[in-house]
C-alpha positions in Angstrom: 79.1 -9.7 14.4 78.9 -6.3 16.7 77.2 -7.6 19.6 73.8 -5.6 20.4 73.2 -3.2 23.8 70.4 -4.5 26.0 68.0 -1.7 26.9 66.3 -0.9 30.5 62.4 -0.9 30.2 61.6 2.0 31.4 60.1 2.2 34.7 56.5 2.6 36.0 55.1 5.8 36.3 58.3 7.8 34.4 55.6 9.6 32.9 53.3 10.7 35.7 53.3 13.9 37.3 55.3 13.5 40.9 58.0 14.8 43.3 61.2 14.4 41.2 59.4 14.4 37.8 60.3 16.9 34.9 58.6 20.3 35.3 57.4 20.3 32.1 54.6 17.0 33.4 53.5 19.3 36.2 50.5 21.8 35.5 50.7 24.8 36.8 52.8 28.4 36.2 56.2 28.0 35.5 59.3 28.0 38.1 61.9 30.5 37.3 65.3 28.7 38.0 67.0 30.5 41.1 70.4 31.7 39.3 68.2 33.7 36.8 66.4 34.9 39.6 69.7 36.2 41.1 71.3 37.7 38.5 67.5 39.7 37.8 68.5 41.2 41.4 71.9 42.2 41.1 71.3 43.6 37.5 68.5 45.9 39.3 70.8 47.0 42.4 73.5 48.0 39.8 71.5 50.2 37.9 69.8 51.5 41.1 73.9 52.2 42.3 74.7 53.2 39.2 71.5 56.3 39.2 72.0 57.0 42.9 76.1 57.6 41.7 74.9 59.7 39.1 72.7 61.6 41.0 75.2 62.5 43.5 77.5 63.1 40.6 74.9 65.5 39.3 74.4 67.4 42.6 78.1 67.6 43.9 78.7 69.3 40.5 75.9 71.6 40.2 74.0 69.7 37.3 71.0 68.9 39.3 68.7 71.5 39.9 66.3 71.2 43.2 63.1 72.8 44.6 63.6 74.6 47.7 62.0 76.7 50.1 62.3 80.3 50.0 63.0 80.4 53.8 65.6 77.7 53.7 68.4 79.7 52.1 70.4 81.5 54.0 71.1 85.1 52.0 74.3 85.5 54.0 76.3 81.9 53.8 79.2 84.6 52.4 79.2 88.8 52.3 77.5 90.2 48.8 79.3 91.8 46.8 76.1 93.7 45.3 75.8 96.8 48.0 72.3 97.7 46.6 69.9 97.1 44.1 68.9 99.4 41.3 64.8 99.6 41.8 63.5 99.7 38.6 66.0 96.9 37.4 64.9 95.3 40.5 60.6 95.5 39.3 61.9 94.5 35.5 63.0 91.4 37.3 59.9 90.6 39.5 57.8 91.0 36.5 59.2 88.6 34.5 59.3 86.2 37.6 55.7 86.4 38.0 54.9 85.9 33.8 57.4 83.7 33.2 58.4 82.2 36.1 62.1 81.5 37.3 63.7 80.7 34.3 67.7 80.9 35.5 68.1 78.9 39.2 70.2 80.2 41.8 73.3 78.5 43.2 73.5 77.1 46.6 75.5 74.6 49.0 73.7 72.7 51.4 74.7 73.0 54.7 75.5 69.9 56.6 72.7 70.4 59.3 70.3 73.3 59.8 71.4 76.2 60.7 69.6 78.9 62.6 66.6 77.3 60.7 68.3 77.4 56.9 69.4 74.5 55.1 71.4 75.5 52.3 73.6 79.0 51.8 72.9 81.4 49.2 76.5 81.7 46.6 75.1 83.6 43.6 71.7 84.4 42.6 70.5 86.9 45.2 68.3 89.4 43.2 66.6 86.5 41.9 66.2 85.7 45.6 65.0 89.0 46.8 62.8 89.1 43.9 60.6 86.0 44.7 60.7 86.9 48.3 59.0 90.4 47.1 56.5 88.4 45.0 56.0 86.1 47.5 54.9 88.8 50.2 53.2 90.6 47.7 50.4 87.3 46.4 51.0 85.0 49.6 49.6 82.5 47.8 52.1 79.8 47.6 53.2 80.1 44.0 56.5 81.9 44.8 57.4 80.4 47.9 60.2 78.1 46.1 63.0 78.7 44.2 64.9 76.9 41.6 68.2 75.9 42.4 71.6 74.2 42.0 73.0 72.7 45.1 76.7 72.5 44.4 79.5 71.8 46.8 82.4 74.3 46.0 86.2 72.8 46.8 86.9 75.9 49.4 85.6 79.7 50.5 87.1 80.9 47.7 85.8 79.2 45.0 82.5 80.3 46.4 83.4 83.8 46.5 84.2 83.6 43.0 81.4 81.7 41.8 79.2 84.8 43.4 81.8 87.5 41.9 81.7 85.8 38.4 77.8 85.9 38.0 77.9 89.3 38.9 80.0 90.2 36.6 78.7 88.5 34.1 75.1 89.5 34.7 75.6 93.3 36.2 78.8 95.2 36.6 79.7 96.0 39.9 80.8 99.0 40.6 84.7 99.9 41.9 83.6 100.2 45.4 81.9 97.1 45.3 84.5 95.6 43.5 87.3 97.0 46.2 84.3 95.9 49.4 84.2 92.7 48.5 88.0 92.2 48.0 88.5 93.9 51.2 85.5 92.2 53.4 86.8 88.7 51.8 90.9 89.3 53.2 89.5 90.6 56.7 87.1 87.5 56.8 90.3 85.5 56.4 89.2 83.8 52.9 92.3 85.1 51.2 95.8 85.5 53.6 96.3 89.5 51.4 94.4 92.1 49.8 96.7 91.6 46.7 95.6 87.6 46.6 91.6 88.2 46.9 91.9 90.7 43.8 94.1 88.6 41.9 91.3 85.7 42.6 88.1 87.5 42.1 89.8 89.4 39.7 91.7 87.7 37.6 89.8 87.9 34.4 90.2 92.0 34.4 93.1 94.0 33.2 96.0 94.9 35.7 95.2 98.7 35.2 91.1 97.7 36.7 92.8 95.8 39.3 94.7 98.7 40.1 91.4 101.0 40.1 89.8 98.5 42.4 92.8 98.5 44.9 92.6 102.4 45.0 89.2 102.3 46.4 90.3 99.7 49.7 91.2 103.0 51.4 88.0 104.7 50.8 86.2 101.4 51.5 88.2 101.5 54.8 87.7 105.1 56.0 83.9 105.5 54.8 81.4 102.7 54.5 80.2 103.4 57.7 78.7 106.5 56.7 78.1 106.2 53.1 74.9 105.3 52.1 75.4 105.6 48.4 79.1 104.1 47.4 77.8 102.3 44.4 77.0 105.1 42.9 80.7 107.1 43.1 82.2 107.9 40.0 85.8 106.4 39.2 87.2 109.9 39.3 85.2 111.1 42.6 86.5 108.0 43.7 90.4 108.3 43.1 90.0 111.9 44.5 88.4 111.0 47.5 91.0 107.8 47.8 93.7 110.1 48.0 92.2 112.4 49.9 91.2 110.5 53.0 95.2 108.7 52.8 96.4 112.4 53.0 94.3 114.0 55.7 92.9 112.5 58.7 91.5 116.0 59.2 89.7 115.5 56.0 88.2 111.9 56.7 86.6 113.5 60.1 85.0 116.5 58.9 83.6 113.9 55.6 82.1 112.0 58.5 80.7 114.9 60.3 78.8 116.8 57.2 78.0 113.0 56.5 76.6 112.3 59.4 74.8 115.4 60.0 73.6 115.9 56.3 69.9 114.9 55.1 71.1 113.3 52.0 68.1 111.6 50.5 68.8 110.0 47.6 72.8 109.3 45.7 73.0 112.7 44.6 72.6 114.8 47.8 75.4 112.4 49.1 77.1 113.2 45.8 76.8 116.5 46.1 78.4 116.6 49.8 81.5 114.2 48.3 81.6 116.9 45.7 81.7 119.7 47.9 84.2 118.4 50.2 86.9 117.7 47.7 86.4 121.1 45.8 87.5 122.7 49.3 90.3 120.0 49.9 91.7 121.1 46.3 91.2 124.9 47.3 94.6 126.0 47.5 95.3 127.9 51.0 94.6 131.7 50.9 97.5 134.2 49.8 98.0 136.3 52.9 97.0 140.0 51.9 100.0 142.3 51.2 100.9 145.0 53.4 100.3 148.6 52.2 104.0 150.2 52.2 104.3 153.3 54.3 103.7 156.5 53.0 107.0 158.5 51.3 107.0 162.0 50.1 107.2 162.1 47.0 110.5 162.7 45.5 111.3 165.5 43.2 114.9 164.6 41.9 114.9 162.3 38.8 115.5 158.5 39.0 118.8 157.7 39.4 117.9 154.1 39.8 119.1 153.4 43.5 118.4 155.0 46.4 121.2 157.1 48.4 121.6 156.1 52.0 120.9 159.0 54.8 123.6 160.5 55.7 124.3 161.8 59.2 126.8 164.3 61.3 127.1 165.2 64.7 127.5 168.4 66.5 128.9 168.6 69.6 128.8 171.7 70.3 125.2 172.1 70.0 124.5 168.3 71.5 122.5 167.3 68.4 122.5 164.7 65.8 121.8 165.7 61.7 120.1 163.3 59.5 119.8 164.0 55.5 119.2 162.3 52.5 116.4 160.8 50.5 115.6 157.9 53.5 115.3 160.5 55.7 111.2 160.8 56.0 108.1 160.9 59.2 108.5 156.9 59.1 112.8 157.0 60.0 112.0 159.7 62.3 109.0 157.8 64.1 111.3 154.5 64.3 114.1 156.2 65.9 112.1 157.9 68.6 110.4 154.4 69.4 114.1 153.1 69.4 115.5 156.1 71.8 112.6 155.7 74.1 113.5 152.1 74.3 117.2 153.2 74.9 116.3 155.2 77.7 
């Protein structure tokens, strides 16, 4: 017979609300048990990580697009490639600013601290730039005083050059002066170690004949930026002339800068026009010097024998004179050998 199990009474008070009790007996809110509690707290720091990652993820790659102020971008972080702005392309733009509003941001990198009161640098996006800054003086009112923008962080000089070169391209063609400027001002700033590697880079997507265009302005870029005021607005064949002219002639590329210089050009065609005028007279051929008259003959009366029969001459002693005939013999002979006896004597 199975032997039965005594049971414990159970104790006083099991049921009452105490110290040790269950936390069900206790009134009250209820206690959240403290691992819960934890793992609440490191779920939220993850995802709080896991945004702030993102976010810098966003940023570094030029996803995330910030509000800035106008005057904390620095226009010249690298050299434009864009030499000037076309006006009325220029007022299409800053009217649809101020109906629309910015609908395209710029592209900037933010500059580890301030610098000379900016805090990021302008890559691409400059007449969008210029634009607000017009509107901006224009209303002072506050609503363009900020520009849309993506901060990005580009691997090297290059690849920000590029990025600024690309738009432009893109967006507006650049003329071949620009094109060759930019090539040329990025290989002197030290940005590429050649010429031949900054067009290759900022260049690459053209053909090898427009690379060779762009490479045939460096010289004029070189000899005349100083005084031009219009480049952009040279002509690829005024261009390749003027190219070839300035390597050929030093005395060319002063007397270009002199009419330059001295010239009221107003706008691109009066400087044009000059360009114009001094290649025309660099083509000139020199002048043909003017042929000499040939003396006066008598005229002969014998026919054309075709050739003409030496002078013939004898001498007399006796009468101490010299004889001269024959169809040479004319005033000219006899005015050349006077000069040549004088001389003799």
């Amino acid at each position: 017979m199975a032997k039965r199990k005594r049971l414990t009474p159970a104790q006083p008070g099991y049921l009452d609300p105490g110290e040790t009790g269950p936390a069900l007996s206790r009134p009250g809110p209820m206690i959240s048990a403290p691992i819960a509690q934890v793992a609440s707290e490191a779920s939220a720091t993850a995802a709080l990580e896991e945004l702030s990652t993102a976010l810098e993820s966003a940023r570094r790659e030029g996803r995330f697009i910030e509000t800035l102020p106008l005057g904390a971008i620095d226009p010249h972080y690298i050299v434009r490639d864009r030499i000037a702005q076309d006006e009325e392309e220029m007022e299409a733009l800053a009217a649809s600013l101020a109906s629309r509003g910015q609908q395209s941001p710029i592209e900037v990198v933010a500059y580890p601290a301030p610098k000379d009161g900016f805090t990021h640098g302008l890559i691409s996006g400059w007449r969008r730039l210029l634009a607000l800054q017009r509107l901006e003086a224009e209303h002072g009112d506050g609503r363009f005083a900020k520009v849309k923008a993506l901060v990005v962080t580009p691997d090297d000089m290059q690849a920000a050059y590029v990025a600024m070169v690309e738009e432009n391209e893109i967006r507006a063609n650049l003329s071949l002066y620009e094109r060759a400027r930019i090539a040329l001002r990025a290989h002197e700033g030290g940005v590429y170690p050649t010429l031949k590697a900054a067009l290759n880079s900022l260049f690459g997507s053209v053909s090898r004949s427009k690379r060779s265009k762009i490479n045939s302005f460096v010289p004029l870029v070189q000899q005349l930026d100083d005084v031009l005021a219009f480049p952009a607005a040279i002509s690829e064949k005024r261009g390749l002339e003027l190219s070839k002219a300035v390597q050929e002639s030093p005395d060319f590329v002063e007397k270009l800068h002199n009419r330059l210089a001295s010239a009221n050009r107003g706008e691109a065609q009066g400087e044009l026009d000059i360009l114009s005028a001094a290649i025309a007279e660099y083509q000139r051929p020199p002048a043909q010097l003017a042929p000499r008259e040939p003396a006066s003959v008598r005229p002969s009366t014998k026919p054309e024998t075709g050739f003409v029969k030496a002078p013939e001459a004898r001498f007399d002693a006796a009468e101490g004179r010299i004889e001269i005939t024959g169809e040479g013999v004319d005033e000219a002979l006899f005015e050349a050998l006077r000069k040549w006896l004088a001389a003799k004597a």
